[in-house]
MIMIDREN-668036 format. One record per residue (C-alpha): residue number from 1; residue in one letter; x negated, y, z. Coordinates in nm, 4 decimals, m for minus. Example, Ala and Ser with C-alpha at 12.3 -4.5 7.8 and 13.67 -1.06 7.14 Angstrom:
% residues 2
<atom 1 "a" <m1.2300 m0.4500 0.7800>>
<atom 2 "s" <m1.3670 m0.1060 0.7140>>
//
This chain:
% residues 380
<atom 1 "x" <m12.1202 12.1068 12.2996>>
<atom 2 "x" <m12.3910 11.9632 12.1306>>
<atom 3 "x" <m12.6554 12.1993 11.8669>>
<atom 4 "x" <m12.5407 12.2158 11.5418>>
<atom 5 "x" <m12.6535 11.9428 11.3234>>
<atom 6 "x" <m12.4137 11.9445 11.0448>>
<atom 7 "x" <m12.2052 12.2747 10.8924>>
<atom 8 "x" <m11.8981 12.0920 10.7048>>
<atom 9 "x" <m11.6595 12.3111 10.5334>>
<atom 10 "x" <m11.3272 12.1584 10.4682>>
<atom 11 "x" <m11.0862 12.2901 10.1806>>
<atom 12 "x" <m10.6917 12.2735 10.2991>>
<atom 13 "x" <m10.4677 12.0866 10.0559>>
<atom 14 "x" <m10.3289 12.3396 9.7917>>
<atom 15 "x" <m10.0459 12.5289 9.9580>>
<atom 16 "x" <m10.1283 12.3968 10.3092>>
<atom 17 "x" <m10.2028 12.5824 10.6263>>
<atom 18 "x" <m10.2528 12.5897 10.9776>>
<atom 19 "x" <m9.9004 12.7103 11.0126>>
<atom 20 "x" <m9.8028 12.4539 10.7801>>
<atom 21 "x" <m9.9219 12.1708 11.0210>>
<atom 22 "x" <m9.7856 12.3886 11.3171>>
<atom 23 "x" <m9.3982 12.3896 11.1245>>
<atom 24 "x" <m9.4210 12.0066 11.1258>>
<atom 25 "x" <m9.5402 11.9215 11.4817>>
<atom 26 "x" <m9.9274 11.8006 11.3319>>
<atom 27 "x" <m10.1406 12.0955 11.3944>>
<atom 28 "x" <m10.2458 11.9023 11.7536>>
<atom 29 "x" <m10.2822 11.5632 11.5580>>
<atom 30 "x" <m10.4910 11.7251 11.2578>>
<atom 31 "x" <m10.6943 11.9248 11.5148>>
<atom 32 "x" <m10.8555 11.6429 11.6967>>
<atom 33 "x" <m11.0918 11.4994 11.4759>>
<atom 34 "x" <m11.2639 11.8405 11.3682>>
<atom 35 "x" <m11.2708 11.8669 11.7510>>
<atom 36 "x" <m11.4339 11.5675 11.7893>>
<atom 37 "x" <m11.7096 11.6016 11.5175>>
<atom 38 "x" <m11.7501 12.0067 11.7217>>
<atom 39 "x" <m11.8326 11.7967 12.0002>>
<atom 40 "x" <m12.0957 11.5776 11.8270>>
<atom 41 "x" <m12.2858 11.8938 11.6916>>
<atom 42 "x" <m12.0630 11.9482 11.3870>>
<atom 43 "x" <m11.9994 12.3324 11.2572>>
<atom 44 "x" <m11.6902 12.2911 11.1299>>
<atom 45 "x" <m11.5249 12.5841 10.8814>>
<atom 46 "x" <m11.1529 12.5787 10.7387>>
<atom 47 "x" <m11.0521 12.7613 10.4529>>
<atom 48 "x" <m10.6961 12.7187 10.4379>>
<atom 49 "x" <m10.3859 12.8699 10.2249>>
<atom 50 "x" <m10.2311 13.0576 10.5191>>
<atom 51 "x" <m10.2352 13.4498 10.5758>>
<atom 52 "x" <m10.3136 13.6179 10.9051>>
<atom 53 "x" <m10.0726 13.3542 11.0966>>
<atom 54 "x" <m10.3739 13.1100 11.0378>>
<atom 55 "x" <m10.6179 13.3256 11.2428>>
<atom 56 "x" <m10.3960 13.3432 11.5308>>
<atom 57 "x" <m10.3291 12.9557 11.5549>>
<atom 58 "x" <m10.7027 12.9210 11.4919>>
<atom 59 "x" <m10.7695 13.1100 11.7887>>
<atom 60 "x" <m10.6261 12.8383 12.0102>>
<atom 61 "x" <m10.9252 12.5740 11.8391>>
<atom 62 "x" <m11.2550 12.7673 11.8998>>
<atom 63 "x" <m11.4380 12.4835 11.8164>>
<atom 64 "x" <m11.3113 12.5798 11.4043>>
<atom 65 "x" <m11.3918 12.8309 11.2578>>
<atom 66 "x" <m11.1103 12.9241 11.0116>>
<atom 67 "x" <m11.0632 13.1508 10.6638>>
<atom 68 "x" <m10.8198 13.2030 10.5111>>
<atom 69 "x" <m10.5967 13.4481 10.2982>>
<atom 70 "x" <m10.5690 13.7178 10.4954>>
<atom 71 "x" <m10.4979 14.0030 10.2604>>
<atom 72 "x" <m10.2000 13.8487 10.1620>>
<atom 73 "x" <m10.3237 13.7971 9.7890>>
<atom 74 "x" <m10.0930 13.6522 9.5456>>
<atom 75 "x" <m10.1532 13.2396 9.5946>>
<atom 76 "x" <m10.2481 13.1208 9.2605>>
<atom 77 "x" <m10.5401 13.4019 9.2273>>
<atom 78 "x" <m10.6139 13.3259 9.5881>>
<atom 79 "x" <m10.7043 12.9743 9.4892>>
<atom 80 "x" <m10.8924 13.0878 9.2160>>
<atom 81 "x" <m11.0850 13.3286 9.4153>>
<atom 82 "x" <m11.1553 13.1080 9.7128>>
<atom 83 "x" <m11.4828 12.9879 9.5967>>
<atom 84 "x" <m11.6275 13.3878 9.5782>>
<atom 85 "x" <m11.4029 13.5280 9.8568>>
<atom 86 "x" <m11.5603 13.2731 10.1325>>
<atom 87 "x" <m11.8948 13.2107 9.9768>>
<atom 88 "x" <m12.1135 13.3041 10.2735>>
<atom 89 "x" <m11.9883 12.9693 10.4916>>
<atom 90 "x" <m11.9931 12.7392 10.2266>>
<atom 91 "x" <m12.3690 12.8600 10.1011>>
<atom 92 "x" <m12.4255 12.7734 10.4870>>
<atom 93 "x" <m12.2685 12.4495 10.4810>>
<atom 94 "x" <m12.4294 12.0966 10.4648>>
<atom 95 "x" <m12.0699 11.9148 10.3107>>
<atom 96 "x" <m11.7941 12.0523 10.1040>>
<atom 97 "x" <m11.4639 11.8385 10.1909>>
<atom 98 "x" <m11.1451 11.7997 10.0346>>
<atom 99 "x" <m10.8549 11.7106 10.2819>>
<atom 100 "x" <m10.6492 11.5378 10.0215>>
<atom 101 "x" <m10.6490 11.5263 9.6191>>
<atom 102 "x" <m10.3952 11.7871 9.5388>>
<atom 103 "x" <m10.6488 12.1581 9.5428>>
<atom 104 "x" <m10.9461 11.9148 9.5413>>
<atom 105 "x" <m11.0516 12.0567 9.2368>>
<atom 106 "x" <m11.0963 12.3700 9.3921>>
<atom 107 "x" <m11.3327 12.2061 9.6630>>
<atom 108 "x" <m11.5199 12.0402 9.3674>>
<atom 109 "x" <m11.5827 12.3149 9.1746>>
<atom 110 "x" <m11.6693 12.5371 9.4600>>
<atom 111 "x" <m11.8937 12.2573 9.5658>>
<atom 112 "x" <m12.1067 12.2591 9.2066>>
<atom 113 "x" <m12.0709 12.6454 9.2047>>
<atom 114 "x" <m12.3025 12.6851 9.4800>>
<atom 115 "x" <m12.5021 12.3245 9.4950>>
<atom 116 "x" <m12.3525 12.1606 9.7598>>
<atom 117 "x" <m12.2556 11.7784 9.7914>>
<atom 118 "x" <m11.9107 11.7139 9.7920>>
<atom 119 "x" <m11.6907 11.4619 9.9629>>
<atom 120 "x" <m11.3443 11.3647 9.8669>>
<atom 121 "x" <m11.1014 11.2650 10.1326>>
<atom 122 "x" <m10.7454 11.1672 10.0650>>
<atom 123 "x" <m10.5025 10.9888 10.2874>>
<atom 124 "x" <m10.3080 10.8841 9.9965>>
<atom 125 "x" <m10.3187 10.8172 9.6132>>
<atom 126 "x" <m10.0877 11.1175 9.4139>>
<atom 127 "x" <m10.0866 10.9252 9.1214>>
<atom 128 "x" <m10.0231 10.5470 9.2618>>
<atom 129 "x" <m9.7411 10.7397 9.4962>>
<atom 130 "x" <m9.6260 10.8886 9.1340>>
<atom 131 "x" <m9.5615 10.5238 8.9871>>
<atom 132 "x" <m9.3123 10.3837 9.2975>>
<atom 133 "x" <m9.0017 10.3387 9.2724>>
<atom 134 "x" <m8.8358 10.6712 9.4717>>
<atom 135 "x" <m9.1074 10.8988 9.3865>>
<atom 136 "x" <m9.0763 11.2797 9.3842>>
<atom 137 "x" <m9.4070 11.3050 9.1467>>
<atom 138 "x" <m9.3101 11.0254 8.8626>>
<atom 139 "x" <m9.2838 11.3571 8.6550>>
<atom 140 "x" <m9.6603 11.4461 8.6894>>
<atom 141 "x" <m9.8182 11.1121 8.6894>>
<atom 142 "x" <m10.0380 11.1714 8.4036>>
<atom 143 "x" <m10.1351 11.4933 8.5314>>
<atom 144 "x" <m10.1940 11.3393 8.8830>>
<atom 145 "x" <m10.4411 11.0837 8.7069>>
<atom 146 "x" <m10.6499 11.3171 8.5519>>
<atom 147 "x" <m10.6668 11.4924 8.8387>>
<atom 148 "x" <m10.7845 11.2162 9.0289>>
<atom 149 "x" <m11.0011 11.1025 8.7632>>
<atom 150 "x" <m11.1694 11.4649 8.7612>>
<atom 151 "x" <m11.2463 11.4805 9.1650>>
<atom 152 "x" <m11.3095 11.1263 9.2245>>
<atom 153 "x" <m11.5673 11.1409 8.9409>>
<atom 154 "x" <m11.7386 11.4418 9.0610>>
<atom 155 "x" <m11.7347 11.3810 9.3650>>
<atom 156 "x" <m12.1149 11.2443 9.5590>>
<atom 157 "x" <m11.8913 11.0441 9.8068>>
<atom 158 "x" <m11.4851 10.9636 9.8046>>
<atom 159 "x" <m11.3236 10.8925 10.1566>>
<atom 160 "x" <m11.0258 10.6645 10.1971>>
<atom 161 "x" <m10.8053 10.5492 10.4490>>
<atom 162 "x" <m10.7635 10.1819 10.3154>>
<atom 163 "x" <m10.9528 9.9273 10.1324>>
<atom 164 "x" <m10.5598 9.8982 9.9149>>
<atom 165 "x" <m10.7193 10.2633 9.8292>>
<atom 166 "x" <m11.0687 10.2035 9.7098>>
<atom 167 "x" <m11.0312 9.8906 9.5178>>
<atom 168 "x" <m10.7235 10.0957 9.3033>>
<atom 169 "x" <m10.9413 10.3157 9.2769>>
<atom 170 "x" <m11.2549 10.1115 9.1783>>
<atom 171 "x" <m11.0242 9.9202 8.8991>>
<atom 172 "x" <m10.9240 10.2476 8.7323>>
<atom 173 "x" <m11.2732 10.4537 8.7924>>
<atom 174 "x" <m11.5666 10.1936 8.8331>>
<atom 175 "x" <m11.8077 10.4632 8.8229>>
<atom 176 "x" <m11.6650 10.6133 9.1094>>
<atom 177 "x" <m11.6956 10.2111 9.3341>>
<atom 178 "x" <m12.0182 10.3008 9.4476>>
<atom 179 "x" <m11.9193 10.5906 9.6217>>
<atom 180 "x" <m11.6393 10.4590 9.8425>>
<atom 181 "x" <m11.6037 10.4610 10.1866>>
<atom 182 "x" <m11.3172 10.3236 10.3535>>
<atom 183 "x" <m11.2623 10.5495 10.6837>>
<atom 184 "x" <m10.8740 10.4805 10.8291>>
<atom 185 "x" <m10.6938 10.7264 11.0067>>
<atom 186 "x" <m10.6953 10.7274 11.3713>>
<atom 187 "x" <m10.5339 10.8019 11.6894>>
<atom 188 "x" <m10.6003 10.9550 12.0125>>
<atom 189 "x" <m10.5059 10.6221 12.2013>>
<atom 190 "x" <m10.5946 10.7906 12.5577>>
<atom 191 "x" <m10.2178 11.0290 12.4842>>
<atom 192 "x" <m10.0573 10.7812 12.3144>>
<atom 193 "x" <m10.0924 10.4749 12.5066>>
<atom 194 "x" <m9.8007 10.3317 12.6944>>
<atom 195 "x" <m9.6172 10.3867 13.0232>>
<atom 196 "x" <m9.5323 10.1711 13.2967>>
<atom 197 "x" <m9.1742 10.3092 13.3150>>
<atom 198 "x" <m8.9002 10.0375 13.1718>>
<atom 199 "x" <m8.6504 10.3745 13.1121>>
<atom 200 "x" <m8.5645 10.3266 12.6775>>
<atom 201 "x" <m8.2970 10.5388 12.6043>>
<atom 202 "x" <m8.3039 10.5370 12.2375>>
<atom 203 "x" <m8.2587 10.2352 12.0704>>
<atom 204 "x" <m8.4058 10.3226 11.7474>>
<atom 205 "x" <m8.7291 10.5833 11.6857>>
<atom 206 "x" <m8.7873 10.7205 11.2913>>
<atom 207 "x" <m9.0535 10.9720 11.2562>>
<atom 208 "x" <m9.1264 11.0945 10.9186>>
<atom 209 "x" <m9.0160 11.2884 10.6468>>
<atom 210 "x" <m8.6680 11.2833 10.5200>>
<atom 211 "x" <m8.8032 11.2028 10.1187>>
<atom 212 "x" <m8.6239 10.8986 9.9299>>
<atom 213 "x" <m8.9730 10.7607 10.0208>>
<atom 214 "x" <m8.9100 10.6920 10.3069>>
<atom 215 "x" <m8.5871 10.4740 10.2945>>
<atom 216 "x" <m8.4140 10.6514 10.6037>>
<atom 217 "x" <m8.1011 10.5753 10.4213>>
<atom 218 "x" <m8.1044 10.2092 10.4323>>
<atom 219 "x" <m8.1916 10.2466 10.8308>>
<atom 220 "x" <m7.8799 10.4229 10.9101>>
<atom 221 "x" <m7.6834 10.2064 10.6685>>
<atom 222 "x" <m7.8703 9.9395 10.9032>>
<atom 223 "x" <m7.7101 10.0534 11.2902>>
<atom 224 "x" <m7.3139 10.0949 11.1142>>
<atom 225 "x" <m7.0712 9.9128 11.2772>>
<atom 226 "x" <m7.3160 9.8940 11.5701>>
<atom 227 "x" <m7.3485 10.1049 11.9203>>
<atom 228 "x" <m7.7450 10.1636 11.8808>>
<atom 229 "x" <m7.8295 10.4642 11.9421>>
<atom 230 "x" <m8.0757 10.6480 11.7126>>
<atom 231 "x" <m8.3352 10.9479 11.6980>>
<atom 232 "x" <m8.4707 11.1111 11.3822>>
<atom 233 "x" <m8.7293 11.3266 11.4300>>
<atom 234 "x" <m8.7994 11.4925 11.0399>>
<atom 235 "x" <m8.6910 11.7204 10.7624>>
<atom 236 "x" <m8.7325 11.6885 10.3576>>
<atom 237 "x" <m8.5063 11.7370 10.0712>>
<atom 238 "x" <m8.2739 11.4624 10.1438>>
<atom 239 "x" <m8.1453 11.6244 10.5028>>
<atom 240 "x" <m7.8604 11.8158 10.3929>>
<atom 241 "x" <m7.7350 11.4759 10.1875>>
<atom 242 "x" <m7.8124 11.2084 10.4393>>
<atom 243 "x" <m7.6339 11.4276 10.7186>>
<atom 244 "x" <m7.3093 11.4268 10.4995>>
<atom 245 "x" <m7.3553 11.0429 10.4149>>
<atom 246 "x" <m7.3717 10.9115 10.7319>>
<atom 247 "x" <m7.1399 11.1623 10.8933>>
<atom 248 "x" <m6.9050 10.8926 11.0911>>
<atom 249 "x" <m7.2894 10.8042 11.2843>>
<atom 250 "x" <m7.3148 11.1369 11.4417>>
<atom 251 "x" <m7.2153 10.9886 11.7913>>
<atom 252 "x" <m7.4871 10.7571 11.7422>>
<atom 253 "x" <m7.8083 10.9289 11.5596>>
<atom 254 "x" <m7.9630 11.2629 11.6876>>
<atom 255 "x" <m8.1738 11.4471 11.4238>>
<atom 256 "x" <m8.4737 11.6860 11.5416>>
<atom 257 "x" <m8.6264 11.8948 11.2541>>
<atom 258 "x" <m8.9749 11.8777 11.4134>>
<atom 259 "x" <m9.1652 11.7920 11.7617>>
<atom 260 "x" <m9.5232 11.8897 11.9048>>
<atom 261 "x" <m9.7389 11.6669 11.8920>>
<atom 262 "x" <m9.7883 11.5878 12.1872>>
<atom 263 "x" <m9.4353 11.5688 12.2955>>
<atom 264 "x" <m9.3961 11.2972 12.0262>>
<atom 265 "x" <m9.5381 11.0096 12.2596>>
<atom 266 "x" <m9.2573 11.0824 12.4833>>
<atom 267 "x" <m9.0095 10.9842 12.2133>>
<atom 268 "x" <m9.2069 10.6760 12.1372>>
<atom 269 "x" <m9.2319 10.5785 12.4659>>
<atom 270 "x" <m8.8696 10.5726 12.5472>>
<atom 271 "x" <m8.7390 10.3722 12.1949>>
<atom 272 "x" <m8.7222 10.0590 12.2665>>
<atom 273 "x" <m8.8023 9.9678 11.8847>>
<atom 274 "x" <m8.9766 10.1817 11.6102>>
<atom 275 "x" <m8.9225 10.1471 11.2695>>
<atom 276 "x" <m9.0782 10.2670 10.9389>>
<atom 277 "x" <m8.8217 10.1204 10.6457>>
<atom 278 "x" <m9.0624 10.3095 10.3444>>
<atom 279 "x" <m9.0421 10.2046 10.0195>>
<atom 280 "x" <m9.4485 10.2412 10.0362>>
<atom 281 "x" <m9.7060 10.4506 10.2715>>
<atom 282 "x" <m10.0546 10.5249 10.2299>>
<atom 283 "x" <m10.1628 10.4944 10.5886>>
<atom 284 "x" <m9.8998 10.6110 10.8182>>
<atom 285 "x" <m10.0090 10.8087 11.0951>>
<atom 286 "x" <m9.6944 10.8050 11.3182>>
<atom 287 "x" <m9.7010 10.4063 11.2402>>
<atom 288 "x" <m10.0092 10.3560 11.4398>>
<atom 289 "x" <m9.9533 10.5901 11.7001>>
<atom 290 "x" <m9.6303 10.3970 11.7724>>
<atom 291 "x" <m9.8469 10.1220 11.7903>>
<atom 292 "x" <m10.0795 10.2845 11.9921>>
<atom 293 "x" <m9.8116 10.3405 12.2563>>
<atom 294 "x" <m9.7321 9.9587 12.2752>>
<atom 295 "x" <m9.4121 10.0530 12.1221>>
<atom 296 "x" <m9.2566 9.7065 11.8992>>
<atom 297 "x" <m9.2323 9.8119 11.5501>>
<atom 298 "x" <m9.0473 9.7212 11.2512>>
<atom 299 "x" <m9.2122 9.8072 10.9316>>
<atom 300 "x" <m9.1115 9.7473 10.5580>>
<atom 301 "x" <m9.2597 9.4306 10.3668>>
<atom 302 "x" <m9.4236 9.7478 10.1516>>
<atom 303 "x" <m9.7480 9.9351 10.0291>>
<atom 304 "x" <m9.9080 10.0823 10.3332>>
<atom 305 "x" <m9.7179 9.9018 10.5453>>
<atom 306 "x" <m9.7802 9.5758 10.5689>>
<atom 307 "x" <m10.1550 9.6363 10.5682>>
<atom 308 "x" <m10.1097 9.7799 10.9408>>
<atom 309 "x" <m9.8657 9.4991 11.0513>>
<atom 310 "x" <m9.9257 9.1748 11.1410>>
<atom 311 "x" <m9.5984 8.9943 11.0868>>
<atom 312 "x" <m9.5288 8.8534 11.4393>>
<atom 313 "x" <m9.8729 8.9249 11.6120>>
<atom 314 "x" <m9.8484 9.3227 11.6122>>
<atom 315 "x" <m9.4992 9.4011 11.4702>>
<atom 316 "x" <m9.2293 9.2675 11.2182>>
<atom 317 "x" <m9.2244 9.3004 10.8457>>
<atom 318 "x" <m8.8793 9.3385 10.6656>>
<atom 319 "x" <m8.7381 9.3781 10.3489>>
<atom 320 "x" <m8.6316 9.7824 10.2629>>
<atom 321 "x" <m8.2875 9.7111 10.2573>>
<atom 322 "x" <m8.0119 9.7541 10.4919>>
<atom 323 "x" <m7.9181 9.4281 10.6019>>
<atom 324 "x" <m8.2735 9.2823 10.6389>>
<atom 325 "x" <m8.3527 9.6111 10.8595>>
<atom 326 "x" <m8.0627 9.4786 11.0839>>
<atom 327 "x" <m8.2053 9.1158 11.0926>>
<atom 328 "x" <m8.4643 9.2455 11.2430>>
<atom 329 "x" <m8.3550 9.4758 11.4848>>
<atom 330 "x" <m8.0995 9.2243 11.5960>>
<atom 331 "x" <m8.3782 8.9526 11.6518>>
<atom 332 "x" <m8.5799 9.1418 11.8147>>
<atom 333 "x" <m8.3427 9.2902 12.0880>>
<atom 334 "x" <m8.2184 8.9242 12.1569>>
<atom 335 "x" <m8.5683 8.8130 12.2085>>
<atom 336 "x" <m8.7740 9.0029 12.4861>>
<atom 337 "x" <m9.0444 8.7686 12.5369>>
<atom 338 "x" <m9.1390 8.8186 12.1492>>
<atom 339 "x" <m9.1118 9.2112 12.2304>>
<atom 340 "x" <m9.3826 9.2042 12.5033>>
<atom 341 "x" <m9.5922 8.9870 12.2674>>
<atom 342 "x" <m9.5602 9.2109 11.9871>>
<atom 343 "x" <m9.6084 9.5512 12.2121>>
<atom 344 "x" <m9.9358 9.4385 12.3737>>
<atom 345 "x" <m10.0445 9.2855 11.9918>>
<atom 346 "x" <m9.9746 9.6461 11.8685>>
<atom 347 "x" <m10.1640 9.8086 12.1241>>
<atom 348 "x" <m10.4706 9.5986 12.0932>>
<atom 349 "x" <m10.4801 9.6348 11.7284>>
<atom 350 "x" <m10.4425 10.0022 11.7046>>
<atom 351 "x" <m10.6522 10.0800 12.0305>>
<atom 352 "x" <m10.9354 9.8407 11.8752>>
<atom 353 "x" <m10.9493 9.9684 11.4792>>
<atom 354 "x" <m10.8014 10.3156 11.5201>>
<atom 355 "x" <m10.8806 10.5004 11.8212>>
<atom 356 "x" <m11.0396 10.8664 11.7746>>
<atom 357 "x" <m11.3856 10.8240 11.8735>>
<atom 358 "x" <m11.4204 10.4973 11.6380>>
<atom 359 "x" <m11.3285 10.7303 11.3603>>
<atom 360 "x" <m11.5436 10.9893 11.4771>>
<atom 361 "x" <m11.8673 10.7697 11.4653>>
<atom 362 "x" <m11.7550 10.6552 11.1363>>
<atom 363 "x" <m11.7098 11.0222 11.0035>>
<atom 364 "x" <m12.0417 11.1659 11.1225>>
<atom 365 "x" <m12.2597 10.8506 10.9747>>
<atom 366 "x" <m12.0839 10.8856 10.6513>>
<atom 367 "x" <m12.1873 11.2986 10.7027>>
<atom 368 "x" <m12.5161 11.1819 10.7757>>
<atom 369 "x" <m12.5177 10.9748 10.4797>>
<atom 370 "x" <m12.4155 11.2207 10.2518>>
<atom 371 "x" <m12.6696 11.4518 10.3609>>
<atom 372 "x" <m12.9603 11.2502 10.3594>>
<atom 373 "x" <m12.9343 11.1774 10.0020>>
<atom 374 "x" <m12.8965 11.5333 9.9259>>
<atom 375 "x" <m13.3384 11.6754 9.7935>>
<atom 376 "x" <m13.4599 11.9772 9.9420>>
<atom 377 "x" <m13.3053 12.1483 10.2205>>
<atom 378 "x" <m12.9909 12.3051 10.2862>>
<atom 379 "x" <m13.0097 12.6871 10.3562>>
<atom 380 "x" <m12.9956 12.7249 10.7220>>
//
């Protein structure tokens, strides 16, 4: 491991913990750049929402060092408190970070509190997300945008994981332009790359949550009347419903709650299409894995979406509805020739804009950056 260099201290989206990413299968996923940056000299300190649970899946990432609510104090004073109660690593640290917008403000004002620079990252945009069609936050939106207005603002540098992102964001905040960098998710393309075995049991692969975001509906409406078989690999508050919907499928679709990580590649590896029918996506994660893995991939014509596709160089962009969901499928599985193309155009373009250490160099000079702008010196 290389000497220390930079001490970042990243605050945990409000509510979120270690066990929280452990529940849903990312904890592996969410690990790996903070294990990267370790690796290039980075301290790296947590403060998360979880209780003791935290320290004991922390244990398994020695590179992180990881706080959290231990005491088991009541979660709205805990968030309060968090600037006071971990003081002593973020007085030490070079970078406060915010892993997404929602508890941001926490970061931010912990981040004035005690002079540090502060650096807004979020995957996606609460309040945009709050104006689709399907949204479970319409109710807050106003809320949402003064909260974004408020971090984004204060913030010395704001993160994002699309240039759709930053120029919303520039438009509604032009104070806040200058400020922008544009750093996409990634992927650890050395697991998820693909296999040489031609074995595809499952026909169709959805991995995501189960959220009238995300359209599953109109997928299974897609396969009826068809013998493709199906995995769903997800949970959310439309599980219960869709289950009973689509009860006459059950030969054909097998739902999983949640998979490790690194047991998902196996599932991409043996569909022999992927498919992501959202009604919009910030930068899907599981998207580019899939296309990390050379797997072909169906995508919506949506937000999010059809920035990552290519329409008939990496993938294929529908419309979210049933019946142009089955166009596609039905297309594709008639045409292998296409399918190689579009599995070795997938691979190249994930492989060559989102592997991990790509995204690693990319987060340690915008560190860097940060830090050199910063007068005086940062306590040691």
């Amino acid at each position: 491991m290389s000497p220390v260099q930079i001490r970042l201290c990243l605050f945990f989206t409000r509510n979120t913990s270690l066990e929280t990413w452990d529940q849903v299968g990312n904890l592996e996923r969410e690990m790996a750049l903070y294990k990267a940056l370790a690796a290039q000299g980075v301290d790296v300190t947590f403060i998360t929402y979880g209780g003791k649970e935290d320290l004991a899946l922390g244990s398994r990432f020695p590179e992180v060092r990881v706080l959290c609510n231990k005491h088991g104090i009541k979660l709205s004073w805990y968030s309060r408190l968090i600037p006071f109660l971990h003081f002593y690593y973020i007085i030490r640290s070079h970078v406060i970070k915010s892993n997404q917008v929602i508890g941001a403000e926490i970061a931010l004002f912990a981040a004035r509190l005690w002079h540090k620079p502060f650096l807004a990252r979020c995957g996606y945009l609460p309040y945009v997300f709050s104006l689709q069609p399907n949204s479970l936050e319409a109710r807050q939106s106003q809320q949402l945008r003064h909260l974004e207005n408020m971090v984004f603002s204060g913030s010395d540098c704001i993160e994002v994981t699309t240039q759709a992102m930053a120029d919303d964001i520039s438009t509604r905040i032009p104070e806040a332009a200058p400020k922008i960098r544009v750093v996409p998710n990634y992927v650890d393309t050395e697991i998820f790359c693909p296999t040489k075995s031609s074995a595809r049991p499952i026909d169709i692969l959805f991995v995501g949550r189960l959220d009238p975001q995300k359209n599953v509906a109109a997928l299974l409406s897609a396969i009826a009347g068809s013998q493709l078989r199906m995995v769903i690999i997800g949970q959310g508050s439309l599980e219960v419903e869709l289950k009973a919907c689509f009860a006459h499928l059950a030969g054909q679709v097998t739902w999983i709650k949640s998979v490790p990580h690194r047991q998902l590649v196996d599932y991409i590896r043996g569909a022999r299409l992927f498919v992501l029918p959202s009604h919009f996506e910030g930068h899907p994660k599981t998207l580019i894995e899939a296309m990390a893995c050379g797997a072909v991939v169906i995508g919506a014509n949506t937000p999010g979406i059809r920035e990552v596709i290519e329409h008939s160089v990496s993938g294929v962009l529908c419309e979210p509805n049933a019946p142009s969901i089955r166009q596609a499928i039905d297309n594709l599985l008639d045409d292998i020739p296409l399918m190689e193309r579009l599995s070795s155009g997938a691979r190249q373009f994930a492989k060559g804009n989102y592997s991990l250490n790509k995204i690693c160099e990319m987060e340690l000079e915008m560190l860097r950056a940060i830090i050199s702008r910063q007068p005086g010196k940062v306590r040691a």
